[in-house]
C-alpha positions in Angstrom: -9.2 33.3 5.3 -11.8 33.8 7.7 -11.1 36.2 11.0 -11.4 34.0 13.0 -8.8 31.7 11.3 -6.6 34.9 10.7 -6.7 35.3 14.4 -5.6 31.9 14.9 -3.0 32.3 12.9 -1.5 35.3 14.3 -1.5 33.1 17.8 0.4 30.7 16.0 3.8 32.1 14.7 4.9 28.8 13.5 2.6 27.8 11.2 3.5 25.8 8.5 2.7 26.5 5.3 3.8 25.7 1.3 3.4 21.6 2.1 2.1 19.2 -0.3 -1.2 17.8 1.9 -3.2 14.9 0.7 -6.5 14.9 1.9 -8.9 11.6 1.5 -12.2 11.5 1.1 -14.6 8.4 2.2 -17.0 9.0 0.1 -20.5 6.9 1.2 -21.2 3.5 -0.1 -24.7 4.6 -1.3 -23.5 7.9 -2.8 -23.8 8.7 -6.5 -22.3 12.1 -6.2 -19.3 12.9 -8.7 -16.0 13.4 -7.7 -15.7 16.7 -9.1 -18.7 17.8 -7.0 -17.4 16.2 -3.6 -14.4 17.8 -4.6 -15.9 21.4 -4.6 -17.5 20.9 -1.4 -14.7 19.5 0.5 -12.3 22.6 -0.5 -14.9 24.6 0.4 -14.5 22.8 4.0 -11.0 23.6 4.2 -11.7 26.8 3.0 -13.8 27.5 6.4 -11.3 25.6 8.8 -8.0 26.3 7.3 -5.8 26.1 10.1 -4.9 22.1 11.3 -3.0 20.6 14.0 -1.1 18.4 11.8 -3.3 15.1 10.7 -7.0 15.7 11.2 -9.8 13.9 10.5 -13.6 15.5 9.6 -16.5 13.0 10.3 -19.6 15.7 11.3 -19.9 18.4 9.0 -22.5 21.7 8.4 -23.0 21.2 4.4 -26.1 19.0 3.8 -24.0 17.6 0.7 -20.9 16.4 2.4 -23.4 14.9 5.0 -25.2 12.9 2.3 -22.7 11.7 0.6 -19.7 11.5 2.6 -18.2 9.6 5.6 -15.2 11.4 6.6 -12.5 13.7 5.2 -9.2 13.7 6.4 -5.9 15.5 6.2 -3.2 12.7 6.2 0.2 12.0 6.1 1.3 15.2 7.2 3.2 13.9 10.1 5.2 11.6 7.6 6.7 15.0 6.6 7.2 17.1 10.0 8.7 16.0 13.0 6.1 17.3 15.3 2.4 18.4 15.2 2.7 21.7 13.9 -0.2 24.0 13.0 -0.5 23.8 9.0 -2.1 27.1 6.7 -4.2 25.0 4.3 -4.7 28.0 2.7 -1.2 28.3 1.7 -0.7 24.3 0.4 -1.1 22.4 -2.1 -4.2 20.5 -1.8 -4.6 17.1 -3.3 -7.8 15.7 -2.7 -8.6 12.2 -3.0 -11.9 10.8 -3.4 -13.1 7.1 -3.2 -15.4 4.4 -1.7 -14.8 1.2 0.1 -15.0 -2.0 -1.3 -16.8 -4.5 0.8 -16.9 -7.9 -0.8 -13.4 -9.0 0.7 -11.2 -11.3 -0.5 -12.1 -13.6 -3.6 -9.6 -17.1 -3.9 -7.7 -18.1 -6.8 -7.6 -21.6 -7.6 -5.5 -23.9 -9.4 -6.1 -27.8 -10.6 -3.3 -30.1 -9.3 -3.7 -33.6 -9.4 -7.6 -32.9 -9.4 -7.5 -31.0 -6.1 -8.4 -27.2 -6.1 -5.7 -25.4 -4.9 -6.0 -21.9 -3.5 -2.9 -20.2 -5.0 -4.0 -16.4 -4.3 -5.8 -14.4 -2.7 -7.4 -11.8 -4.4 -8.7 -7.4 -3.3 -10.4 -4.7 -5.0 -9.0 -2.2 -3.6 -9.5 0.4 -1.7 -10.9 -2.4 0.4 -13.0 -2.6 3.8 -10.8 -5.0 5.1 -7.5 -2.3 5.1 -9.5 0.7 5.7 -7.4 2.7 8.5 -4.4 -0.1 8.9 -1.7 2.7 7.4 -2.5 4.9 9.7 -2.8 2.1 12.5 1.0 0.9 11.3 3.9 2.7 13.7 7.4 2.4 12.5 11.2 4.4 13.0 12.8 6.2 10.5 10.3 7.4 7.8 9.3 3.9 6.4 6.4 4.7 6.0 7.5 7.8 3.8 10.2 6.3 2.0 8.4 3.7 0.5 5.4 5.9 -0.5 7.5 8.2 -1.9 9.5 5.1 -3.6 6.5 3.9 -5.4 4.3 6.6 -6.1 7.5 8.0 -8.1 8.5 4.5 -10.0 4.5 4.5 -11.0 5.3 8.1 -12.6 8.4 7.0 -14.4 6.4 4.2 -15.8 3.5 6.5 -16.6 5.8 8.6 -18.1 7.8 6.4 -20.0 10.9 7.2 -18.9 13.4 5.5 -20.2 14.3 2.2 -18.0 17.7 2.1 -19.7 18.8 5.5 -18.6 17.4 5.6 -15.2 16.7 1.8 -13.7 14.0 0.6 -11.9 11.9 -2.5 -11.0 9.3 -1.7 -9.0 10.2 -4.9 -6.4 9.9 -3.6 -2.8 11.7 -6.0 -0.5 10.9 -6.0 3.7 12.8 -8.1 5.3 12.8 -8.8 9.4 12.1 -10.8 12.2 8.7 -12.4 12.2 6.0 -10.2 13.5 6.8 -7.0 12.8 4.3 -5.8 10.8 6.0 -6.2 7.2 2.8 -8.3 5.6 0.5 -5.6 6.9 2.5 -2.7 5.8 2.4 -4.2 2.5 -1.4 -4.5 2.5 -1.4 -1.0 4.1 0.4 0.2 1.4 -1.2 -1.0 -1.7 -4.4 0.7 0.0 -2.7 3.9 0.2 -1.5 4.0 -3.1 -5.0 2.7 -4.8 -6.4 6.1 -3.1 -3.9 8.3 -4.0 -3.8 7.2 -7.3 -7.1 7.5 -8.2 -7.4 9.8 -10.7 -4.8 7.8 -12.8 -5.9 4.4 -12.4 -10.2 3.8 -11.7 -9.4 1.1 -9.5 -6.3 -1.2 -7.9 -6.4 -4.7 -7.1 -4.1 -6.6 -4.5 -3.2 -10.1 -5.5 -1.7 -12.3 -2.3 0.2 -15.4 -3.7 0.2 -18.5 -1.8 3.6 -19.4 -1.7 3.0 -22.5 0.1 0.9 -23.7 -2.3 2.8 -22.3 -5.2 5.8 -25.1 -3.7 3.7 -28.5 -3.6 3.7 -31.6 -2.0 4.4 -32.6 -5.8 7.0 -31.1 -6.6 7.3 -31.4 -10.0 4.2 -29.7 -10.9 5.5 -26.6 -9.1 7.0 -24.8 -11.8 3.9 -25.0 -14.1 1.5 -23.6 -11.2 3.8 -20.5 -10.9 3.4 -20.0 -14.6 -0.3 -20.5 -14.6 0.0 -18.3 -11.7 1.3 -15.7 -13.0 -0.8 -16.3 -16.5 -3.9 -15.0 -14.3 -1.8 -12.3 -13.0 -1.0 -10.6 -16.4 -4.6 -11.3 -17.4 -5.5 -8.9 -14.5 -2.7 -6.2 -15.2 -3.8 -6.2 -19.3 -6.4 -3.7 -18.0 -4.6 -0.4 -17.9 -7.0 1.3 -15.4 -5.8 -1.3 -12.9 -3.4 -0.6 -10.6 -2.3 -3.8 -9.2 -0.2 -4.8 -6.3 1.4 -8.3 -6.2 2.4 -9.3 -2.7 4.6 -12.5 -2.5 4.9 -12.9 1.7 7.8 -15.5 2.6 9.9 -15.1 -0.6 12.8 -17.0 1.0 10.8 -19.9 -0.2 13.0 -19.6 -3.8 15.9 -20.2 -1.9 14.5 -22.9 0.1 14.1 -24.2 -3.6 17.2 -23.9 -4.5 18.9 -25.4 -1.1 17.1 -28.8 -2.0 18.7 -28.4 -5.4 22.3 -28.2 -3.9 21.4 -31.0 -1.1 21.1 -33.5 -4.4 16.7 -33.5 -4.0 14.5 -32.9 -6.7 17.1 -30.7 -8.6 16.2 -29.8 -11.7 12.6 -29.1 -10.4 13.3 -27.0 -7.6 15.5 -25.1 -10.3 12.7 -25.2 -12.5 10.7 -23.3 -9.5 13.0 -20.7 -9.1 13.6 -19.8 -12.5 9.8 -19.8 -13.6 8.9 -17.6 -10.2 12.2 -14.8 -11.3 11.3 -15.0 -14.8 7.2 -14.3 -14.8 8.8 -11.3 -12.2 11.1 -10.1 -15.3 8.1 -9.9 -17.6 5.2 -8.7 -15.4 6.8 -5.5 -13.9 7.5 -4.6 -17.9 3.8 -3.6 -17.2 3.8 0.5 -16.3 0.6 0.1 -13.9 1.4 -3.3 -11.9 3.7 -3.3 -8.4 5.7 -6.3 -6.8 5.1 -6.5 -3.1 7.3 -8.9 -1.1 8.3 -9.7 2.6 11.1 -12.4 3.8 11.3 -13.6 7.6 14.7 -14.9 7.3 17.2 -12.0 6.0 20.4 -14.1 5.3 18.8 -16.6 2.9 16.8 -14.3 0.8 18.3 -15.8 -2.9 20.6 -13.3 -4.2 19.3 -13.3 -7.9 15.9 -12.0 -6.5 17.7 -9.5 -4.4 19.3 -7.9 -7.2 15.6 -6.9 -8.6 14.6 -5.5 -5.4 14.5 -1.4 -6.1 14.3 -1.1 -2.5 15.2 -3.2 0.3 13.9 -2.3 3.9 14.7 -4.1 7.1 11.8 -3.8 9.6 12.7 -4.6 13.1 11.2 -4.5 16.2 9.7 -1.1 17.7 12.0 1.4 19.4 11.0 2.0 22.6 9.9 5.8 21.2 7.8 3.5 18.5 6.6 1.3 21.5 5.0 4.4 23.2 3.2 5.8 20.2 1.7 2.7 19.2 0.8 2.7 23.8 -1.1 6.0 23.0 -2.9 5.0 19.6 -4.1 2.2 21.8 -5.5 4.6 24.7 -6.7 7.1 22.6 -8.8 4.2 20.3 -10.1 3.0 23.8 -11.0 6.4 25.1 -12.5 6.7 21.6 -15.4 4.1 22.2 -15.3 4.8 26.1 -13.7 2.3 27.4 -11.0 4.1 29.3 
């Protein structure tokens, strides 16, 4: 520790130390620079300013290498752990230190053949992607939701990883949010299968986010619906075969299944819409056998989620509207972006 961070320190009485901090590193597009060497660079950055006021984010810097090669580094998530902004001894952590680079090519479609029209079934990331760079930490929620379900996921992945034994100690890997309509659930989702593809990245070399199309999964013709969510889902496991994958499968508006299975019980269609149902639950059953592959979903209406879907949901998060102490954070990430750019 420097003196000048020793002083710091001694001004500071409550700093916190022996945290877990995750620290991500945007490494540039044009960079060839090894992780391991970025690596050594940025600790020796936090070595010279190892005193931070809870999240903090670098993007100038006075090492020739870090401005070569790299965009930003940033401490993150630390607030998901402390109630308030505290002042945080990096010195005394545990540093994890993430390194990756944006992909910029955005989505790719997948299509299927019906009735010799192309339909566009999913939607399809590398990830870490341009398109969600920064939406986690745009995302305000209550209660640690954030937290929970990265905690949630990045331990399932570690069972599976692990090989623990999914006899003895159950789990699915099906996240469930369910809530009124615009509040954020899809995006969280999005947000965090980014997250996850960065802090993972030294177990898995890259993660990929797979959007199905619900919509067009449940045709006009009906009948052929069952066998596009097997050939579906035939893609997906093509895609999760690659073990350095880690792949997120985000299903938004799953209370279509029980839309399904309500025109089975009103007398239309029924052995079809049964047909749906079960193909979508069982190509679930068999996919998330695979250690490395996640199952994202989101339902708008809570009390017709179908139960039999439900009972494979590992967690099952409500997301309502904003609190009004919510409202007033996401009223100051607002000013502070617009004071940012110099608007305000």
């Amino acid at each position: 520790m420097d003196e000048a961070a020793g002083d710091l320190k001694q001004a500071l009485p409550n700093v916190v130390d022996s945290l877990q901090v995750h620290v991500e590193v945007h490494q540039k597009s044009n960079s060839t620079a090894k992780t391991e060497d970025v690596t050594v660079h940025v600790m020796q950055l936090l070595n010279r300013h190892n005193v931070v006021f809870g999240d903090y984010t670098w993007t100038e810097f006075d090492d020739s290498f870090l401005v070569k090669n790299v965009n930003s580094v940033a401490v993150v998530d630390t607030e998901l752990k402390l109630k308030d902004r505290k002042p945080i001894d990096l010195g005394k952590c545990n540093i994890y230190v993430h390194v990756f680079q944006l992909n910029e090519e955005g989505p790719s479609a997948e299509n299927l053949e019906e009735e010799n029209e192309d339909l566009v079934a999913a939607n399809h990331w590398l990830l870490p992607a341009a398109d969600f760079h920064k939406l986690w930490e745009s995302l305000i929620f209550d209660s640690g939701i954030k937290s929970n379900l990265l905690d949630y996921v990045t331990t399932t992945l570690l069972f599976s990883d692990k090989s623990v034994d999914s006899n003895l100690i159950a789990w699915n890997r099906v996240v469930l949010l369910h809530g009124p309509p615009g509040t954020g659930k899809t995006s969280l989702c999005k947000a965090l299968a980014q997250k996850l593809s960065i802090r993972l990245s030294s177990r898995y070399r890259y993660g990929q986010l797979i959007e199905i199309n619900s919509h067009s999964l449940f045709s006009k013709w009906f009948s052929e619906s069952g066998k596009l969510v097997t050939k579906m889902f035939q893609k997906i496991h093509e895609v999760i075969d690659d073990s350095d994958a880690l792949v997120f499968v985000l299903i938004d508006e799953v209370e279509s299944l029980t839309a399904a299975r309500s025109a089975s019980r009103a007398g239309t269609e029924p052995s079809d819409a049964i047909r749906v149902v079960n193909a979508v639950l069982t190509q679930i059953d068999q996919i998330k056998r695979y250690p490395n592959v996640v199952i994202l979903t989101t339902s708008n209406i809570t009390e017709k989620i179908d139960m039999a879907f439900v009972d494979r949901a590992d967690i099952k998060q409500y997301i309502g509207p904003p609190s009004p102490a919510a409202i007033f954070n996401i009223y100051i990430s607002c000013i502070e972006e617009l004071m940012k750019v110099m608007l305000l």
